[in-house]
C-alpha positions as CSV (number, residue, x, y, z in Angstrom):
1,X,28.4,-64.0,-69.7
2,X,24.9,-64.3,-71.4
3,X,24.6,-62.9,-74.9
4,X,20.8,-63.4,-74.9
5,X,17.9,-61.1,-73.5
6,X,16.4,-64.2,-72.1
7,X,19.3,-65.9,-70.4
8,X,20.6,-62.3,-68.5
9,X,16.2,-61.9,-67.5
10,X,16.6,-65.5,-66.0
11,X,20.5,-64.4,-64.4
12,X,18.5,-61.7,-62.1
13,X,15.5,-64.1,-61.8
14,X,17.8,-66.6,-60.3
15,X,19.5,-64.4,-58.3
16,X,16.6,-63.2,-57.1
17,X,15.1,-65.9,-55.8
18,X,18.5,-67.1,-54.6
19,X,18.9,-64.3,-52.0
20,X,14.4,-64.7,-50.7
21,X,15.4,-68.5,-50.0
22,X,19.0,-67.2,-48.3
23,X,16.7,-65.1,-46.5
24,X,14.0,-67.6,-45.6
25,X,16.3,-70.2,-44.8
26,X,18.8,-68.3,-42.0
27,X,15.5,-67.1,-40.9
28,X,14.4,-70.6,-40.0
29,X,17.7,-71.8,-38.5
30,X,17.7,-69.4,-36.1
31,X,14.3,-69.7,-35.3
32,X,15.1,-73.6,-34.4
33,X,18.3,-72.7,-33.0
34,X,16.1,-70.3,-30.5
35,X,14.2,-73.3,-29.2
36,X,17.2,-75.6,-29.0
37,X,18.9,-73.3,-26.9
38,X,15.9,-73.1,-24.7
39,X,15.9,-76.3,-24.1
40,X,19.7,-76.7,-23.7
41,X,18.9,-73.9,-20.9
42,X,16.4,-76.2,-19.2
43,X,13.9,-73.1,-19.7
44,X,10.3,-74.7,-20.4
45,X,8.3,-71.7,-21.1
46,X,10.6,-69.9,-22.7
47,X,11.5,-72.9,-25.1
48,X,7.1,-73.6,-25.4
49,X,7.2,-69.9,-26.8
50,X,10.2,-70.0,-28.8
51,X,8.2,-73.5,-30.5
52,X,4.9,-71.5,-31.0
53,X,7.0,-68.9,-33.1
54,X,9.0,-71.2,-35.1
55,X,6.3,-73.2,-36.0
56,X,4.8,-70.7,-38.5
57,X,8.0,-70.1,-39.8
58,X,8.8,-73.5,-40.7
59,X,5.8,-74.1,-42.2
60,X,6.2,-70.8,-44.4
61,X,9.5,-72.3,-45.7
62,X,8.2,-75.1,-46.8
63,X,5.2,-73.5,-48.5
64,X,7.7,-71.4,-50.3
65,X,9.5,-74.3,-51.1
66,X,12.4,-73.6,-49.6
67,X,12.4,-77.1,-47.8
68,X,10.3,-80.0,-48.5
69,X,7.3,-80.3,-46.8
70,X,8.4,-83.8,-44.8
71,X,11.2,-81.6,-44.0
72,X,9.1,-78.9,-42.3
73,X,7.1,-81.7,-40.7
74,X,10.0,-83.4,-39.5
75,X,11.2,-80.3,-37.9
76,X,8.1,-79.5,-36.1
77,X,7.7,-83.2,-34.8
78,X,11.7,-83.5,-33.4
79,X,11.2,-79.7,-31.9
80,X,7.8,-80.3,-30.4
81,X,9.4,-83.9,-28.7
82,X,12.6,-82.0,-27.7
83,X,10.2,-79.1,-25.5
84,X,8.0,-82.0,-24.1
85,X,11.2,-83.5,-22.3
86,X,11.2,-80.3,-20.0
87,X,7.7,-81.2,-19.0
């Protein structure tokens, strides 16, 4: 265990900030999972709206820097391609 004040302040800091990006990230997995479902389903409206929410989302997570930024735009580019196979 720590012995200094400033290594047990950077313990909670991490921690922290370990459990917002735990957060942010299973936030964003189910967000894409939502759309790949919809599209699994065949639904095209419901998977256009599931898109249009997880779009914002995945763009937070990478402003947060919780993924890379090619990342996010990688995301949003396979997603968007999956949704326009439905038509």
């Amino acid at each position: 265990m720590a012995h200094h004040k400033s290594a047990l302040k950077r313990i909670k800091q991490t921690k922290k900030k370990y459990l917002r990006n735990k957060h942010i990230r299973s936030t964003l997995r189910t967000f894409i999972k939502r759309v790949r479902e919809a599209v699994e389903a065949k639904n095209a409206d419901q998977a256009r709206q599931a898109l249009l929410a997880a779009i914002p989302v995945i763009d937070k997570a990478a402003s947060k820097g919780v993924i890379h930024t090619s990342n996010a735009s990688r995301n949003v580019s396979r997603l968007t391609k999956l949704v326009n196979t439905l038509g």
